[in-house]
C-alpha positions as CSV (number, residue, x, y, z in Angstrom):
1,X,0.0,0.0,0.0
2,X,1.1,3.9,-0.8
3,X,2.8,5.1,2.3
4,X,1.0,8.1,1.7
5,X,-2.2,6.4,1.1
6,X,-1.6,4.3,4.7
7,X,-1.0,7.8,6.4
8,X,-4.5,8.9,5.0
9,X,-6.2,6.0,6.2
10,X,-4.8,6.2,9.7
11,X,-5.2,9.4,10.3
12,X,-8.8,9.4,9.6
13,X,-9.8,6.3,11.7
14,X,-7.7,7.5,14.4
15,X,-9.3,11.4,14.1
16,X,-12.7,9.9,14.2
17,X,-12.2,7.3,16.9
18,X,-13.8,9.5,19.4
19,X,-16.8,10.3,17.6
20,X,-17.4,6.3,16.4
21,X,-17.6,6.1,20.7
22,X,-19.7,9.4,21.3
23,X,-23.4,9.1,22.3
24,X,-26.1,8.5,19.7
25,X,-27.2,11.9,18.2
26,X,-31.0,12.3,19.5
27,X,-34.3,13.1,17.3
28,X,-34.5,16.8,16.5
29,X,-37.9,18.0,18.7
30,X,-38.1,21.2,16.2
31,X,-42.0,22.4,16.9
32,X,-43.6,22.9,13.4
33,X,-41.1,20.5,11.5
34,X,-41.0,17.0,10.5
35,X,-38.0,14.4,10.7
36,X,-36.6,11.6,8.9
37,X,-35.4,8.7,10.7
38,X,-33.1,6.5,8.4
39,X,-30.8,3.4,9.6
40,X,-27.5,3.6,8.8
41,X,-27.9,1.6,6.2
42,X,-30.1,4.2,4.2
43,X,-28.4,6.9,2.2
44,X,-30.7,10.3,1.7
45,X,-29.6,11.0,-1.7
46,X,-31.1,13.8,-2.7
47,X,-34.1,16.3,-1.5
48,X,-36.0,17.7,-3.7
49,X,-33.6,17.4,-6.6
50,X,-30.6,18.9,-4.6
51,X,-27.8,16.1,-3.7
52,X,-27.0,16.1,-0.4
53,X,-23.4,15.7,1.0
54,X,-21.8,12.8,0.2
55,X,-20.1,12.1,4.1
56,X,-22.7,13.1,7.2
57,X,-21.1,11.9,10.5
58,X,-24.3,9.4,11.7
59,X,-25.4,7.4,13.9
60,X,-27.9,4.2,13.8
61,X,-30.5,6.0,12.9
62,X,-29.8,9.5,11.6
63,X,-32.0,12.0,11.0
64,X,-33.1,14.9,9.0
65,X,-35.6,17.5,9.0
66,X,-38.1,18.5,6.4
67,X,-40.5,21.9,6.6
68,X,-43.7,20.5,5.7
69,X,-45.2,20.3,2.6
70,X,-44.4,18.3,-0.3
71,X,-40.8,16.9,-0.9
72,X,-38.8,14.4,-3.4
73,X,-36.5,12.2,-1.9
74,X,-34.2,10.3,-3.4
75,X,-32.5,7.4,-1.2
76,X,-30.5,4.4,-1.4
77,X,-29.3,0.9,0.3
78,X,-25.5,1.1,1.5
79,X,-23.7,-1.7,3.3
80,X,-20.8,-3.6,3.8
81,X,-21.1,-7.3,3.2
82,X,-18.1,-9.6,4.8
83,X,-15.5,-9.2,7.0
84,X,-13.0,-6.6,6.3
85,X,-10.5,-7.7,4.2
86,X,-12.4,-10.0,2.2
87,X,-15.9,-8.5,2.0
88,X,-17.5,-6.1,-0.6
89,X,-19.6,-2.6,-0.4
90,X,-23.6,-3.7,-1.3
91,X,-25.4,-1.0,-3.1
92,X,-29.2,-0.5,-4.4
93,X,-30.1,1.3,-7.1
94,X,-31.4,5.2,-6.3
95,X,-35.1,5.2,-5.4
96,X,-37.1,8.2,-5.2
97,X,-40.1,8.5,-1.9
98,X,-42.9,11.6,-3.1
99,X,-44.0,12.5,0.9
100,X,-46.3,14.9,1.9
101,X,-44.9,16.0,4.9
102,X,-46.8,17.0,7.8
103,X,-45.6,19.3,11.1
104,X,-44.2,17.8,14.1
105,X,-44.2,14.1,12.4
106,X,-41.6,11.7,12.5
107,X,-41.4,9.9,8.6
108,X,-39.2,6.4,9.2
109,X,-37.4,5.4,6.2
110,X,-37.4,1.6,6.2
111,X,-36.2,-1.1,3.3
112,X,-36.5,-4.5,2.7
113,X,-34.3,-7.2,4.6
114,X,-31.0,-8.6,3.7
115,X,-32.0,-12.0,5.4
116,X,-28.0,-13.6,5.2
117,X,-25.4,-11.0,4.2
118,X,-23.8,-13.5,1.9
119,X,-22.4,-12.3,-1.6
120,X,-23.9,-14.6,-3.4
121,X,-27.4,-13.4,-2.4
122,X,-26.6,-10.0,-3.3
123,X,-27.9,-9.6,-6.6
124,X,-31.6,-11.2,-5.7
125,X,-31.4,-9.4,-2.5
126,X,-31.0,-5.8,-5.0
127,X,-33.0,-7.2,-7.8
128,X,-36.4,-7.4,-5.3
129,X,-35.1,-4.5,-3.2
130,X,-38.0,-1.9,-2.3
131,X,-38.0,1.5,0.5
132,X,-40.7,3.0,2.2
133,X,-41.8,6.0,4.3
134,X,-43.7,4.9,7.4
135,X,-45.6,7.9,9.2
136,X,-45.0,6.5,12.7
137,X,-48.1,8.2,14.0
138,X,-51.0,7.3,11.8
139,X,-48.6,4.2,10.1
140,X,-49.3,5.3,6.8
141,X,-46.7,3.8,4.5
142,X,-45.4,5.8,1.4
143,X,-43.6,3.2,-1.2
144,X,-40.8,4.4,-3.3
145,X,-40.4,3.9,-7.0
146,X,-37.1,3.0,-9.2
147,X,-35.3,6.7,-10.0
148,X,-32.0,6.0,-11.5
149,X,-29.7,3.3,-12.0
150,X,-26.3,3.3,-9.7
151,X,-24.0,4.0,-12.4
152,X,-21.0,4.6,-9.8
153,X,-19.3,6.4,-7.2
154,X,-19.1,9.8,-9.2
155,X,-22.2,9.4,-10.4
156,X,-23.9,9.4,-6.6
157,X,-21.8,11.7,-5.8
158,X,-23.0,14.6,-8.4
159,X,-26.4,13.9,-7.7
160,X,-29.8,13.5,-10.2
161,X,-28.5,16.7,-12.7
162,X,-25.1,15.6,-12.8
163,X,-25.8,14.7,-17.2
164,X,-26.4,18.4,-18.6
165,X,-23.0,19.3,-16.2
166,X,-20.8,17.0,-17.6
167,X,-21.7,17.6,-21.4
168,X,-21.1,20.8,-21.1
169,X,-17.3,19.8,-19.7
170,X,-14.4,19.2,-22.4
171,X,-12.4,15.6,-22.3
172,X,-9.8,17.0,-19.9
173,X,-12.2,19.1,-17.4
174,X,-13.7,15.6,-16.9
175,X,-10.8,14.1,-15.9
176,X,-9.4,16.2,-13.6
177,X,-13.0,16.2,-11.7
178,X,-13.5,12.5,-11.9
179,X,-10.0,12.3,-10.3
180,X,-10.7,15.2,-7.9
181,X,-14.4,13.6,-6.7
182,X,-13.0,10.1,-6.2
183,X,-10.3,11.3,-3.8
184,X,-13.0,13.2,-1.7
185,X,-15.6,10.3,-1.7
186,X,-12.7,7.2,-0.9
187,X,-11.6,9.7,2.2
188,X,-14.8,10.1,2.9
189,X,-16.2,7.2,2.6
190,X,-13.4,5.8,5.3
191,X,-14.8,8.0,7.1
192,X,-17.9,6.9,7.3
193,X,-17.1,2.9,7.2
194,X,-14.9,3.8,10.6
195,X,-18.1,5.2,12.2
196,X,-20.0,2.3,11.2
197,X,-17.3,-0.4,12.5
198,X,-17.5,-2.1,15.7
199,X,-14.4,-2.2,17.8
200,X,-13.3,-5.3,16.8
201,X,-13.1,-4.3,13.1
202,X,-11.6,-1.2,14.2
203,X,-8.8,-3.0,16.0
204,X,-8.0,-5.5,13.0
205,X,-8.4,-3.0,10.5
206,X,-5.5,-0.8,12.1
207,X,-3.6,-4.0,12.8
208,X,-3.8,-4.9,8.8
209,X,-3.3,-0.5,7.3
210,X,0.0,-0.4,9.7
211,X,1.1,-4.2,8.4
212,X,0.1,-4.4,4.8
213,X,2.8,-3.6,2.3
């Protein structure tokens, strides 16, 4: 491994160490607005057509606030399958929820069950893969619908209008934004994997970044 890669990886598992062990963030209690509740394993893509930020320190669940009214989201399944050196990211298509949001609700955003987080069942585990917006006080459920295919990292990363961008972008604008992005997201995206590990795959994945060549 790139010594200078190593040092990245360090350096962010050790930084966020403290957080990964900090308290669960609690429900925002905002009179007049309504929350999302997600599990960790539920990406909020977009809102309403804007992307939202591709690393959002989170707990299990994680929440976000809506005025009320009505909103397009855009979400997604996100999960690690394996253990850590021999496992594989697991990620669903983007799927889009139309809610009408209504003040001082709590919307929970709930998807279909792995059952065994084997490999070999991920492609019929994504292939009947559905989300869902349960109103936890009247338990009105609001299904979501296919949006766009996952077409890769960059792709989540710029969000639902990322097409008319990048046509407009000559051959070697492209590059040096792909290039730019996927630094960002892999940093990021340690990140966010540290925060999600327990502290047994903390422990062996700092035993393998500091031994690996």
């Amino acid at each position: 491994m790139d010594l200078i890669l190593k040092a990245i990886i360090c350096f962010s598992a050790l930084s966020l160490f403290g957080c990964a062990l900090s308290s669960q963030p609690k429900r925002p209690d905002n009179p007049g607005i309504a929350t999302l509740e997600l599990p960790i394993t539920m990406d909020l893509v977009s809102v309403n057509g804007q992307a939202m930020s591709t690393y959002r320190a989170r707990g299990n669940p994680h929440y976000h606030t809506l005025a009320p009214g009505q909103h397009q989201l855009e979400v997604g399944y996100t999960e690690y399958w394996g253990n850590p050196l021999a496992g594989e990211l697991v990620r669903s298509d983007v799927y889009v929820i139309n809610l009408t949001v209504q003040p001082d609700t709590v919307y929970q955003l709930e998807h279909t069950s792995p059952g065994a987080k084997r490999i070999i069942n991920a492609s019929r585990f994504l292939s009947s893969f559905g989300v869902w917006a349960l109103e936890q006080r009247s338990g009105q459920r609001t299904d979501g619908v296919f949006s766009r295919k996952y077409t890769g990292l960059l792709g989540l990363l710029k969000g639902p209008s990322a097409g008319a961008t990048d046509a407009a972008e000559s051959t070697t604008e492209q590059v040096g934004t792909i290039d730019r992005a996927e630094s960002v997201y892999a940093l990021d995206q340690l990140k966010l994997w540290w925060q999600r590990a327990s502290k047994k795959e903390r422990g062996e994945f700092l035993i393998w970044s500091t031994g690996s060549n």
